[in-house]
PDB file of the backbone (N, CA, C, O) and the ligand in Angstrom, with CONECT records:
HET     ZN  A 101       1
ATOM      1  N   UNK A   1      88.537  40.652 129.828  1.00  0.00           N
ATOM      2  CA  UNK A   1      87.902  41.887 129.381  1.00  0.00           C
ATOM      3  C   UNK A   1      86.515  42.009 130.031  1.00  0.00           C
ATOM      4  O   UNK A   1      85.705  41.082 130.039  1.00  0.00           O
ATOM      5  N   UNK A   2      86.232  43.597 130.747  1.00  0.00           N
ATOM      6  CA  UNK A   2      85.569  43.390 131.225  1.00  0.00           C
ATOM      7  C   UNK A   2      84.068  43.511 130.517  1.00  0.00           C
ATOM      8  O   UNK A   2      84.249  43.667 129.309  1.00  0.00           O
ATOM      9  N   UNK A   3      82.443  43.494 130.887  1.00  0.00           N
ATOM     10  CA  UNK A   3      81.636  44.033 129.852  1.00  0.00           C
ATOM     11  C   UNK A   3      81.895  45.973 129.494  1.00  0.00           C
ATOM     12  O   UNK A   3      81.904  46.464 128.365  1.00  0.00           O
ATOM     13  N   UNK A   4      82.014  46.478 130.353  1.00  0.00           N
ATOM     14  CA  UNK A   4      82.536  48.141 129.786  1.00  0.00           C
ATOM     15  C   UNK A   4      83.459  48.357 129.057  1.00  0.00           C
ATOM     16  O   UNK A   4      83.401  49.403 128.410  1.00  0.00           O
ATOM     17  N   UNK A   5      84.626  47.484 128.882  1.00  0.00           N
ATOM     18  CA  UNK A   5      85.639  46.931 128.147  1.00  0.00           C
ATOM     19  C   UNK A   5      85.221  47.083 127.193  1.00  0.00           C
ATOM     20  O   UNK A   5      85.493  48.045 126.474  1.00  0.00           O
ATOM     21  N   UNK A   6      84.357  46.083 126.886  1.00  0.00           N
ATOM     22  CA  UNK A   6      83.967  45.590 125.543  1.00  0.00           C
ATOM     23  C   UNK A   6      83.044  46.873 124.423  1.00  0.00           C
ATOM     24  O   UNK A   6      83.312  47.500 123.397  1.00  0.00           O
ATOM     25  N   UNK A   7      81.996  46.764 125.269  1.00  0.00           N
ATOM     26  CA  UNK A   7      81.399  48.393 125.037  1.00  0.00           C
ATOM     27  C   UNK A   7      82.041  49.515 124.875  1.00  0.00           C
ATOM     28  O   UNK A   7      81.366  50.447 124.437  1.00  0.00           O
ATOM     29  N   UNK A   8      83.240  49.724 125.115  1.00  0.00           N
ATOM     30  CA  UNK A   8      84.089  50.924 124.985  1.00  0.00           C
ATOM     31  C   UNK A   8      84.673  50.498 123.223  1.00  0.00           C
ATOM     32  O   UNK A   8      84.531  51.157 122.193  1.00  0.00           O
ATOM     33  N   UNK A   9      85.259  49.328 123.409  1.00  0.00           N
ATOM     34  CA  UNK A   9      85.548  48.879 122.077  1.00  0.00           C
ATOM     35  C   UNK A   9      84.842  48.704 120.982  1.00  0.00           C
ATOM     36  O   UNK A   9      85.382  48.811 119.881  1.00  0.00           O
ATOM     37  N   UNK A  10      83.526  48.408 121.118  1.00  0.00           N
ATOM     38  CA  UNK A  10      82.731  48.191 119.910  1.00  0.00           C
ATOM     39  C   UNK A  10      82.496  49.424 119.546  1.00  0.00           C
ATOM     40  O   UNK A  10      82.308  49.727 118.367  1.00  0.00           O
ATOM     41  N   UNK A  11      82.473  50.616 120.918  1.00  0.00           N
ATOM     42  CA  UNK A  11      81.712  51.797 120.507  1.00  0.00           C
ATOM     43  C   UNK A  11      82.993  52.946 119.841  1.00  0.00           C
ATOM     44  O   UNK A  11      82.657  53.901 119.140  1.00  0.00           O
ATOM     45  N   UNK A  12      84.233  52.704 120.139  1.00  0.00           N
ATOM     46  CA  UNK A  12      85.584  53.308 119.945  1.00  0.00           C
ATOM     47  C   UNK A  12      86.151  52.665 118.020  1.00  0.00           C
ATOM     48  O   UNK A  12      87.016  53.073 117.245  1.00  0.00           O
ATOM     49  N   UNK A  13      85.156  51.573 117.942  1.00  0.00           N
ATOM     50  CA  UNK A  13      85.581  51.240 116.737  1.00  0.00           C
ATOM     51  C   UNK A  13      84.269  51.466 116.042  1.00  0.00           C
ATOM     52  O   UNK A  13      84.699  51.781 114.933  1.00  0.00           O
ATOM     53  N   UNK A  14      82.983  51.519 115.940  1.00  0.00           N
ATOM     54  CA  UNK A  14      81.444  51.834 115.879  1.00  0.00           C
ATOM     55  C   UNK A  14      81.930  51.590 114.544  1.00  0.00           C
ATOM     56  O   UNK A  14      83.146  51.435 114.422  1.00  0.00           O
ATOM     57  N   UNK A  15      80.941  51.505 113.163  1.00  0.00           N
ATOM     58  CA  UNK A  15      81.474  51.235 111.397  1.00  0.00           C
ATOM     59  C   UNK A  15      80.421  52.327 111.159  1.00  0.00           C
ATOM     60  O   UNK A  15      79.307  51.847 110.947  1.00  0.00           O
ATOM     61  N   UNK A  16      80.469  53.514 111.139  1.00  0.00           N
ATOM     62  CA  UNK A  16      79.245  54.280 110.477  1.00  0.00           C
ATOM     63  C   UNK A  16      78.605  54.073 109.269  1.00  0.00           C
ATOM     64  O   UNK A  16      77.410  54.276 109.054  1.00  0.00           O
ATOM     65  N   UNK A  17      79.531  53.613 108.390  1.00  0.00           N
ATOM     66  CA  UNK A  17      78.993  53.210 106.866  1.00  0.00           C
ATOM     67  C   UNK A  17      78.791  51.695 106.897  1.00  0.00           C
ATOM     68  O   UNK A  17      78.725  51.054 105.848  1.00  0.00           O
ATOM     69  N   UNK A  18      78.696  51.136 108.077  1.00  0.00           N
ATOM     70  CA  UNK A  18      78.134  49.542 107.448  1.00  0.00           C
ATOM     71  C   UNK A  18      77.036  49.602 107.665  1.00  0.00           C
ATOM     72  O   UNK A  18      76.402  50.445 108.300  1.00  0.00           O
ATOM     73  N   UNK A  19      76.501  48.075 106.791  1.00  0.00           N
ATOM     74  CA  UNK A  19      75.461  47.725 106.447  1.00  0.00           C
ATOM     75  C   UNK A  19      75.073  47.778 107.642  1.00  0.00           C
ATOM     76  O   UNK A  19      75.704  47.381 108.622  1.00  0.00           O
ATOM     77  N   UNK A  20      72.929  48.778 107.607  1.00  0.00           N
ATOM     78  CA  UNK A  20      72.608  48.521 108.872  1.00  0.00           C
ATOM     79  C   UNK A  20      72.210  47.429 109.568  1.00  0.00           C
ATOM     80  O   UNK A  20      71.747  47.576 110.699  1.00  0.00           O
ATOM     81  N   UNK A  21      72.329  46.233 109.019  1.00  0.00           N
ATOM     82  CA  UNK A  21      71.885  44.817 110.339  1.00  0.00           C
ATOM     83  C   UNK A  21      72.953  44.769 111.151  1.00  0.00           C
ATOM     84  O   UNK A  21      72.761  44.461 112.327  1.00  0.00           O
ATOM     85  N   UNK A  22      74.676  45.147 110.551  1.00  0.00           N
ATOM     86  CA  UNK A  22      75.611  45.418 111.026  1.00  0.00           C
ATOM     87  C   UNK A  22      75.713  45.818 112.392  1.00  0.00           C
ATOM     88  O   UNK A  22      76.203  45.263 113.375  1.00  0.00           O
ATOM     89  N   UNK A  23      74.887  47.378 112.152  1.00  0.00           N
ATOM     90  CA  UNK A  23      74.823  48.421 113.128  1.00  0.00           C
ATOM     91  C   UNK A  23      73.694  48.060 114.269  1.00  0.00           C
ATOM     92  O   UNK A  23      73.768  48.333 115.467  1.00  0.00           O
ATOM     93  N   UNK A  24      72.627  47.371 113.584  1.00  0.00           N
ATOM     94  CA  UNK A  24      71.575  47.269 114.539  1.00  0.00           C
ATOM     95  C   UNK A  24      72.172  46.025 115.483  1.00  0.00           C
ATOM     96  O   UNK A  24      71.956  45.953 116.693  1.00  0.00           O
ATOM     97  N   UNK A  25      72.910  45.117 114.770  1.00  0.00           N
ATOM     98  CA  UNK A  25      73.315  44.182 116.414  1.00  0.00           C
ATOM     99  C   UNK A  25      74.671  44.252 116.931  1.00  0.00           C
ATOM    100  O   UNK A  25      75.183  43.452 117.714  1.00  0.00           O
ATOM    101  N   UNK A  26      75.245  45.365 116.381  1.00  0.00           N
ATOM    102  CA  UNK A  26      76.362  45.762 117.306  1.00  0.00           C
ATOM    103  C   UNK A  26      75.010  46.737 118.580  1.00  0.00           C
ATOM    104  O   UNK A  26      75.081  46.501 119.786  1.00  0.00           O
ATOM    105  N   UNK A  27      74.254  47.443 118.188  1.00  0.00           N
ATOM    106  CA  UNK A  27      73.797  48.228 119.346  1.00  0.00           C
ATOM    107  C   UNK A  27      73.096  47.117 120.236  1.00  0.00           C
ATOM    108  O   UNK A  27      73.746  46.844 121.245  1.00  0.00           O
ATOM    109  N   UNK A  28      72.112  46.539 120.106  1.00  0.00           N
ATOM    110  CA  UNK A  28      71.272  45.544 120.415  1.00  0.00           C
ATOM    111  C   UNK A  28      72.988  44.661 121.256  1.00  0.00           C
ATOM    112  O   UNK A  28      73.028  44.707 122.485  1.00  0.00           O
ATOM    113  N   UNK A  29      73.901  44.136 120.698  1.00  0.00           N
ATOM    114  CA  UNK A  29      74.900  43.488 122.088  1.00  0.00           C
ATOM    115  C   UNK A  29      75.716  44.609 122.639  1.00  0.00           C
ATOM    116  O   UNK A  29      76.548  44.324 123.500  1.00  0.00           O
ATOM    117  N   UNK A  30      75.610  45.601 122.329  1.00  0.00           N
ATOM    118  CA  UNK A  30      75.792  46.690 123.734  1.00  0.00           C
ATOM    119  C   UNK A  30      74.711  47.055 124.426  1.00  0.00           C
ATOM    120  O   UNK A  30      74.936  47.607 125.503  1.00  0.00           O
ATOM    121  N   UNK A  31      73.399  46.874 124.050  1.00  0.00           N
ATOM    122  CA  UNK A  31      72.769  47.263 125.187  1.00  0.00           C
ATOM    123  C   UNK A  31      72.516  45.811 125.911  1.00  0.00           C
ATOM    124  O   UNK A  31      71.663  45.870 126.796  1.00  0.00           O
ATOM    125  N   UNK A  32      73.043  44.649 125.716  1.00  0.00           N
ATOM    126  CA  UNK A  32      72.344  43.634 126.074  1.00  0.00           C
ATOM    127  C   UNK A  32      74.360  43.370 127.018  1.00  0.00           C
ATOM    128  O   UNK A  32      74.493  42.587 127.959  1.00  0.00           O
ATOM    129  N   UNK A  33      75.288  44.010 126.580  1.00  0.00           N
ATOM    130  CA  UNK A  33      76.473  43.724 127.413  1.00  0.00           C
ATOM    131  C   UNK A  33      76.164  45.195 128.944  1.00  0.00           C
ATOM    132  O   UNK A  33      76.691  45.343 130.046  1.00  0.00           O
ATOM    133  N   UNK A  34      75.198  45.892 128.275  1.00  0.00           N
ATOM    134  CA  UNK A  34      74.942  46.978 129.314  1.00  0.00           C
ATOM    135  C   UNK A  34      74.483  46.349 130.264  1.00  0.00           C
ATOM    136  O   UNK A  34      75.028  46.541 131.350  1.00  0.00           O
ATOM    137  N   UNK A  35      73.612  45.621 130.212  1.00  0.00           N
ATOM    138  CA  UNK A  35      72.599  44.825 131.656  1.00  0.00           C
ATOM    139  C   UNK A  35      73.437  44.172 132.086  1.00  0.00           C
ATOM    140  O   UNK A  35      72.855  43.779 133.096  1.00  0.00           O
ATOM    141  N   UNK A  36      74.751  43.551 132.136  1.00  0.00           N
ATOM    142  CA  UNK A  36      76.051  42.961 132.531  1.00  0.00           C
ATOM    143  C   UNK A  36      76.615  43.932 133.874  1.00  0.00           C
ATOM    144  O   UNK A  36      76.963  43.599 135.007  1.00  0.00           O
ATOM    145  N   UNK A  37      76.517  45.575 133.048  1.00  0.00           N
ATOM    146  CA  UNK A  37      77.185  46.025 134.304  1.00  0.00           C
ATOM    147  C   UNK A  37      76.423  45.962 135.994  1.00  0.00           C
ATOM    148  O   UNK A  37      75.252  45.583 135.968  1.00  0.00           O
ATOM    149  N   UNK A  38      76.826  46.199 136.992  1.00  0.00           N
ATOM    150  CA  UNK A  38      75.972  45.786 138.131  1.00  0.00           C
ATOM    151  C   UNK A  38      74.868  47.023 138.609  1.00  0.00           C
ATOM    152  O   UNK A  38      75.282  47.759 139.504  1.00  0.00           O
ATOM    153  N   UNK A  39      74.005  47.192 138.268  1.00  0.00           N
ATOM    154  CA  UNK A  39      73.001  48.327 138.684  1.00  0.00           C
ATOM    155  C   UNK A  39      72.475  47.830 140.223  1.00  0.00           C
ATOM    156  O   UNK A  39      71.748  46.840 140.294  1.00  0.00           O
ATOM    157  N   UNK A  40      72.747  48.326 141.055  1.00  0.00           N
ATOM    158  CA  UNK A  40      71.730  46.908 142.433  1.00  0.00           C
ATOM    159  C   UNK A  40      70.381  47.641 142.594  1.00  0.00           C
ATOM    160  O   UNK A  40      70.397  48.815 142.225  1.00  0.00           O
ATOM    161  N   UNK A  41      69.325  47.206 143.034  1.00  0.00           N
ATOM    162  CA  UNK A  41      68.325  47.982 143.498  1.00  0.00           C
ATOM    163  C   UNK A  41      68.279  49.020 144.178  1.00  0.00           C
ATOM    164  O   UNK A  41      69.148  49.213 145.028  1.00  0.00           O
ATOM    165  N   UNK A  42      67.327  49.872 143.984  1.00  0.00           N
ATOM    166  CA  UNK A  42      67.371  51.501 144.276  1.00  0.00           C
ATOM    167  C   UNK A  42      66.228  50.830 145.824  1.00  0.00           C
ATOM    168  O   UNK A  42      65.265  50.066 145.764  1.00  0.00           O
ATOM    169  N   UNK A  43      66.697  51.331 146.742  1.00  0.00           N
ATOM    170  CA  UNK A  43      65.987  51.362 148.264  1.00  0.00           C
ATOM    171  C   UNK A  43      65.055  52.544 148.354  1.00  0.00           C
ATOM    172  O   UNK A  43      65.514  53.655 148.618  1.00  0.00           O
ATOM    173  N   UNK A  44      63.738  52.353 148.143  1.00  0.00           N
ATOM    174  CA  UNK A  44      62.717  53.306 148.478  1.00  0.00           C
ATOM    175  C   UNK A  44      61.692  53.103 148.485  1.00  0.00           C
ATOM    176  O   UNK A  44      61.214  52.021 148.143  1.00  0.00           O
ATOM    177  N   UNK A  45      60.811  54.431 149.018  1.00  0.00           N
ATOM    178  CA  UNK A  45      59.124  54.521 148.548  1.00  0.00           C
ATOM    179  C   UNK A  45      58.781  54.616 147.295  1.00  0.00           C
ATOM    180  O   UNK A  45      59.194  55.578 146.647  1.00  0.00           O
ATOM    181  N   UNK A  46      57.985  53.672 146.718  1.00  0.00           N
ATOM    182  CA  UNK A  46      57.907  53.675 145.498  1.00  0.00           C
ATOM    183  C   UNK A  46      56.352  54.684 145.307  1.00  0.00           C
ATOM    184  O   UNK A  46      55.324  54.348 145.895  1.00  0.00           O
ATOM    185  N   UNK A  47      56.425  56.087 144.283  1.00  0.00           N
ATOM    186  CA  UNK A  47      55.435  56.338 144.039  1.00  0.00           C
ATOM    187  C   UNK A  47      54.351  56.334 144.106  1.00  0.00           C
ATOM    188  O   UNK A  47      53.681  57.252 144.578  1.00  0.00           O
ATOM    189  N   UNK A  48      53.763  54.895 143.470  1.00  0.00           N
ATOM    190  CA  UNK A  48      52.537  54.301 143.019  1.00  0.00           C
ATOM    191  C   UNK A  48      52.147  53.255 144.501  1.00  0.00           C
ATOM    192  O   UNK A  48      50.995  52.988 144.844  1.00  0.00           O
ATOM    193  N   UNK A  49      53.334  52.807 145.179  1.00  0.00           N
ATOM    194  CA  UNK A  49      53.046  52.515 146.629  1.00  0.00           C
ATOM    195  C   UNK A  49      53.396  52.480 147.551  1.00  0.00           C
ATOM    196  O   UNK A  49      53.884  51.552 148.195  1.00  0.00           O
ATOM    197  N   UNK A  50      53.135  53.890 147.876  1.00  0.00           N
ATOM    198  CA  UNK A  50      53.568  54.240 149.211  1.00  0.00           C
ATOM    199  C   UNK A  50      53.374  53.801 150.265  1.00  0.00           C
ATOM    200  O   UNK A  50      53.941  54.160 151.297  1.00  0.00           O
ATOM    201  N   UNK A  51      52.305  52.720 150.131  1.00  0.00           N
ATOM    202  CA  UNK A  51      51.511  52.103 151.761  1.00  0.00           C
ATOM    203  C   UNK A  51      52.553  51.252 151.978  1.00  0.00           C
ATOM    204  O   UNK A  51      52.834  51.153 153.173  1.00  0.00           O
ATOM    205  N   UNK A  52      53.241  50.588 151.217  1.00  0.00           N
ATOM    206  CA  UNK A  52      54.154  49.357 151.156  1.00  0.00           C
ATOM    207  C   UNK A  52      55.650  49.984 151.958  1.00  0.00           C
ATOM    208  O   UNK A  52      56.516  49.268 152.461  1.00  0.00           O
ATOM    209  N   UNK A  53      55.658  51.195 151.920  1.00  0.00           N
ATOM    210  CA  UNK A  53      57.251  51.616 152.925  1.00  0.00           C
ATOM    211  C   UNK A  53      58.228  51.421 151.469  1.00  0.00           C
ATOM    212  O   UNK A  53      58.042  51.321 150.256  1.00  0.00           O
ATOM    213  N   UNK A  54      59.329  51.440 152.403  1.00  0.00           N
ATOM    214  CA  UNK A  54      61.138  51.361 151.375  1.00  0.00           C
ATOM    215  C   UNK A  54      60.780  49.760 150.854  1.00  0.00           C
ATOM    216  O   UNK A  54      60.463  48.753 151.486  1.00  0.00           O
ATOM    217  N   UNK A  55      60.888  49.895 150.095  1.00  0.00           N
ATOM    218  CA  UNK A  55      61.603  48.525 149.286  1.00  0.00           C
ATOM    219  C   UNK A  55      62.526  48.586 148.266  1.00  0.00           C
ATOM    220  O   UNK A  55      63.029  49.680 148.009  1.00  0.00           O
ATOM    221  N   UNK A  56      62.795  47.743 147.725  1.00  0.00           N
ATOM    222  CA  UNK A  56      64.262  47.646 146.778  1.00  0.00           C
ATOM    223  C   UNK A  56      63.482  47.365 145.371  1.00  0.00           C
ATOM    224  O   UNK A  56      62.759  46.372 145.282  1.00  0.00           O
ATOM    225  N   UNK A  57      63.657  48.331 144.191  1.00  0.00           N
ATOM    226  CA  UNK A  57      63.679  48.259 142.873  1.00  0.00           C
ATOM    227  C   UNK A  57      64.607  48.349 141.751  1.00  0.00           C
ATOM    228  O   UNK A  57      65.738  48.830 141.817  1.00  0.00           O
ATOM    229  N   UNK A  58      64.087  47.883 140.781  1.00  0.00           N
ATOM    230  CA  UNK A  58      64.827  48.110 139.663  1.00  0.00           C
ATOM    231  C   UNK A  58      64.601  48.747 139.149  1.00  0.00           C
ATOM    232  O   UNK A  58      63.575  49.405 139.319  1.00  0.00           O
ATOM    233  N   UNK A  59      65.702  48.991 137.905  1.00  0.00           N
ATOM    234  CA  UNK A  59      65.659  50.546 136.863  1.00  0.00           C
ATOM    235  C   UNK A  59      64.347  50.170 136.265  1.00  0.00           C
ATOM    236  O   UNK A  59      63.861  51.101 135.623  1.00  0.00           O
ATOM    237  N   UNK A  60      63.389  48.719 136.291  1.00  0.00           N
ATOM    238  CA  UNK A  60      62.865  48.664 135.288  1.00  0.00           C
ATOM    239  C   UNK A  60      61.447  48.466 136.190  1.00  0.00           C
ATOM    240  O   UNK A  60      60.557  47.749 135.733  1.00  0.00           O
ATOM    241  N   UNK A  61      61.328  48.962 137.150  1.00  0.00           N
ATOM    242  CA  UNK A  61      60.508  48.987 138.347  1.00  0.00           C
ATOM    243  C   UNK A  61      60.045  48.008 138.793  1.00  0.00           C
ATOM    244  O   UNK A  61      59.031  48.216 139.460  1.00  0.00           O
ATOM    245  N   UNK A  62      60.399  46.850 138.703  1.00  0.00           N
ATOM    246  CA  UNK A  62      59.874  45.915 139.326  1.00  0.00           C
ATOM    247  C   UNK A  62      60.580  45.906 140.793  1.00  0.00           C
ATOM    248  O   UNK A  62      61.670  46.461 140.932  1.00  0.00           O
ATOM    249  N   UNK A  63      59.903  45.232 141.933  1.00  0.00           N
ATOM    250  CA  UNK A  63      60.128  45.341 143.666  1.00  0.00           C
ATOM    251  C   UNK A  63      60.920  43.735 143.533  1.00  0.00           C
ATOM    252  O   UNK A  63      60.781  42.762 142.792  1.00  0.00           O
ATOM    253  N   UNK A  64      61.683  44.042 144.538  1.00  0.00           N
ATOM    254  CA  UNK A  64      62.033  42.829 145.353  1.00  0.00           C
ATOM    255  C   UNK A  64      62.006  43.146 146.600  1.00  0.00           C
ATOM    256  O   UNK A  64      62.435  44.070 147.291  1.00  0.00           O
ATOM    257  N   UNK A  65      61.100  41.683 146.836  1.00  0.00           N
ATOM    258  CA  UNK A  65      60.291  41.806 148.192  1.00  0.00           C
ATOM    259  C   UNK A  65      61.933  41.049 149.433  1.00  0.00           C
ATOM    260  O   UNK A  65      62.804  40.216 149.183  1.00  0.00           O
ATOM    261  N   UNK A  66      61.738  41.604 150.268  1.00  0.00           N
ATOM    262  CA  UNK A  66      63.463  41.588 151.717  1.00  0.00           C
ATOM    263  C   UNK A  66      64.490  41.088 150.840  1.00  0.00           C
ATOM    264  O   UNK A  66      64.877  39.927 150.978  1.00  0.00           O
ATOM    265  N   UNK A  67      65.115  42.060 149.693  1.00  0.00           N
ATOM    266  CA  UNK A  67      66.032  41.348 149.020  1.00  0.00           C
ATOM    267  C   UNK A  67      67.319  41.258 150.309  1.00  0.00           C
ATOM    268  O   UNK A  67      68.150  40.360 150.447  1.00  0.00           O
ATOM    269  N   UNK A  68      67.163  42.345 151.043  1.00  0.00           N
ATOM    270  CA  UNK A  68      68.309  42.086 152.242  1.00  0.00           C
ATOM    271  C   UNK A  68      68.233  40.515 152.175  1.00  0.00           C
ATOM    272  O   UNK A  68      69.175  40.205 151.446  1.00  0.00           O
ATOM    273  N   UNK A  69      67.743  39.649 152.473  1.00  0.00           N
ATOM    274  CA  UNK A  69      67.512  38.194 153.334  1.00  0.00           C
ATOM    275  C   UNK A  69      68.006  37.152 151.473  1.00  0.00           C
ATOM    276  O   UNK A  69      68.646  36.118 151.281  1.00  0.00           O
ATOM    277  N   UNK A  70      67.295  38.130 150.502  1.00  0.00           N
ATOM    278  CA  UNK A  70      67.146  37.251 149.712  1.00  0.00           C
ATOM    279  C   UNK A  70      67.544  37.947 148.528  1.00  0.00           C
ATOM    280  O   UNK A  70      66.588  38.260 147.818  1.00  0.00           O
ATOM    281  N   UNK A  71      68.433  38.213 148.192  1.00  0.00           N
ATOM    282  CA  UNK A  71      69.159  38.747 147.106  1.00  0.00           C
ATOM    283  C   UNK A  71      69.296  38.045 145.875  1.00  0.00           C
ATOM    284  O   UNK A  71      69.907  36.977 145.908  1.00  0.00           O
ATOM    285  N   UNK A  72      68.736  38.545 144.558  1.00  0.00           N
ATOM    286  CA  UNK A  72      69.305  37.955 143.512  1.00  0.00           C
ATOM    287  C   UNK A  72      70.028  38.843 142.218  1.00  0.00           C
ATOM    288  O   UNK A  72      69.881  40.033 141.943  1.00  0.00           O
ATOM    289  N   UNK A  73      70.921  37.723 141.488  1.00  0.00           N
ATOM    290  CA  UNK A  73      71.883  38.227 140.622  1.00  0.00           C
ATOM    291  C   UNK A  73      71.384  38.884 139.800  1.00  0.00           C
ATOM    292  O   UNK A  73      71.830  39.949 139.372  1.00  0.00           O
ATOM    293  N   UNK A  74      70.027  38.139 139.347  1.00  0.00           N
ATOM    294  CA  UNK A  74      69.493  39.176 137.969  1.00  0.00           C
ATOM    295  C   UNK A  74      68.081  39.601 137.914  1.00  0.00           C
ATOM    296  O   UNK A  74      67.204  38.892 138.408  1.00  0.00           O
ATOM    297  N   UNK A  75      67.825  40.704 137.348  1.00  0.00           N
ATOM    298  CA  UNK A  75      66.370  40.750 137.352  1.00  0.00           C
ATOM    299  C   UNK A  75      65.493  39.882 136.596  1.00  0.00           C
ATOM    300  O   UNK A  75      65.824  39.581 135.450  1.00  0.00           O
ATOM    301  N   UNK A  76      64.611  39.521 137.003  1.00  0.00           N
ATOM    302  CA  UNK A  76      64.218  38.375 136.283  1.00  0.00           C
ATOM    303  C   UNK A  76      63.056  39.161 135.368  1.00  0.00           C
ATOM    304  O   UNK A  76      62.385  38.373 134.702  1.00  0.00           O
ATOM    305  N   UNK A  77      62.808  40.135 135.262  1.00  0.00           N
ATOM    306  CA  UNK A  77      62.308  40.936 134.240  1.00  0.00           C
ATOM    307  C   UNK A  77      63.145  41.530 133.265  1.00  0.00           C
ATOM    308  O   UNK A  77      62.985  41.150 132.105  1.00  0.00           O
ATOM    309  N   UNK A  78      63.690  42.073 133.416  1.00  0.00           N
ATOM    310  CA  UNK A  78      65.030  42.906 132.210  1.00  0.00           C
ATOM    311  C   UNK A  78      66.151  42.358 132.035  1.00  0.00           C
ATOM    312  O   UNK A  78      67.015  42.601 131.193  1.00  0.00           O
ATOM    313  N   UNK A  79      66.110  41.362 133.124  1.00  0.00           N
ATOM    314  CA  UNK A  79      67.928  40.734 132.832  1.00  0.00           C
ATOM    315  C   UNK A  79      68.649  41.457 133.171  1.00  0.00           C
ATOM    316  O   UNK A  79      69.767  41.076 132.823  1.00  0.00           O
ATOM    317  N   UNK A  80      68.702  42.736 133.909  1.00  0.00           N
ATOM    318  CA  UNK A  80      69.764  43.524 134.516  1.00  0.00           C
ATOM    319  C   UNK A  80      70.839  43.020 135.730  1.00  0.00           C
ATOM    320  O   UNK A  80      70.510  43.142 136.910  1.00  0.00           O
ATOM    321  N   UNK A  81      71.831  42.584 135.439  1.00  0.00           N
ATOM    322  CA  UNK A  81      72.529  41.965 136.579  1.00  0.00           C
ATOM    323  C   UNK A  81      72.741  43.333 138.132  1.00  0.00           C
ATOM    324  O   UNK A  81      73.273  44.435 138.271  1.00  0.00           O
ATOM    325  N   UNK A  82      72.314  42.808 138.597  1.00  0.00           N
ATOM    326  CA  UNK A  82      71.976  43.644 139.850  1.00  0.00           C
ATOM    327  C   UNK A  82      73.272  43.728 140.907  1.00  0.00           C
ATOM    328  O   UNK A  82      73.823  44.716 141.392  1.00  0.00           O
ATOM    329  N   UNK A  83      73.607  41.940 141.110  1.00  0.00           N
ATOM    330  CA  UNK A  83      74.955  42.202 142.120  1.00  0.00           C
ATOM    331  C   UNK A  83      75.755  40.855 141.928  1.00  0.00           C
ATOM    332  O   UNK A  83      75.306  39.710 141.972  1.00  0.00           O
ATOM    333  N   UNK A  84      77.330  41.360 141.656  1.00  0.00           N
ATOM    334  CA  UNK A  84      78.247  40.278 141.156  1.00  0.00           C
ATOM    335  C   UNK A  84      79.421  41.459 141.239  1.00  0.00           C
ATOM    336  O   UNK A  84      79.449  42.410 142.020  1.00  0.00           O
ATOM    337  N   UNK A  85      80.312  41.140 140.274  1.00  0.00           N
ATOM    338  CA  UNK A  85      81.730  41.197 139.944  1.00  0.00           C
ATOM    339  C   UNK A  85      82.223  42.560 139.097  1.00  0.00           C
ATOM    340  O   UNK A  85      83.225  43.254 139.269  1.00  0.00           O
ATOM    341  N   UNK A  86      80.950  42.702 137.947  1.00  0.00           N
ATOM    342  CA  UNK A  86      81.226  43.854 137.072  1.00  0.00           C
ATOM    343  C   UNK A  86      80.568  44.833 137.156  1.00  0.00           C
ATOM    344  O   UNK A  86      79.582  45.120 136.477  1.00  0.00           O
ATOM    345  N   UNK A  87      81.294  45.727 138.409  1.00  0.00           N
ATOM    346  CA  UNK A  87      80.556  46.881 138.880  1.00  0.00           C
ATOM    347  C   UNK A  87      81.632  47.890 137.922  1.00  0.00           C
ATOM    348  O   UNK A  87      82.793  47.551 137.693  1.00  0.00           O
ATOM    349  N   UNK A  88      81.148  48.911 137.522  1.00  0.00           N
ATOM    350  CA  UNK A  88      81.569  50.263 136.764  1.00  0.00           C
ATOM    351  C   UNK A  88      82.856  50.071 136.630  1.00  0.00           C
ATOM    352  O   UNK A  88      83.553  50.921 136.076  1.00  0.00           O
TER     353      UNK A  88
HETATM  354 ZN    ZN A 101      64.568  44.845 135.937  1.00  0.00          ZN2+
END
């Protein structure tokens, strides 16, 4: 099962009337099975620094500096898995 799998299921079965600690960590492990799916870095001029040219970011703006050469699986700020297996 994949993580969208899973998220489809928790959210296809959701308990509207349970208790909310219930509800709060069913959402809290879907958004935490969300950073599972593969987002990769967005290639650009970033806004705030433009002197710096294209580089590769995350949804959560942090840069990775020649991820071409040096690629990693996760962001090491948000935990967003960037590149692997469970793409959409
Ligand atoms: Zn991030």
């Amino acid at each position: 099962m994949k993580p969208i799998d899973v998220i489809e299921a928790m959210e296809n079965n959701y308990p509207p009337n349970a208790d909310p600690i219930l509800r709060e960590a069913l959402d809290l492990a879907i958004s935490a099975l969300e950073k599972q799916i593969v987002k990769p870095p967005e290639n650009k001029v970033h806004e705030k620094h433009k002197a710096l040219g294209k580089n590769y970011y995350c949804s959560c703006g942090v840069m990775f500096v020649d991820w071409e050469n040096y690629p990693t699986n996760y962001c090491g700020n948000c935990g967003q898995r960037l590149r692997g297996y469970y793409a959409k």
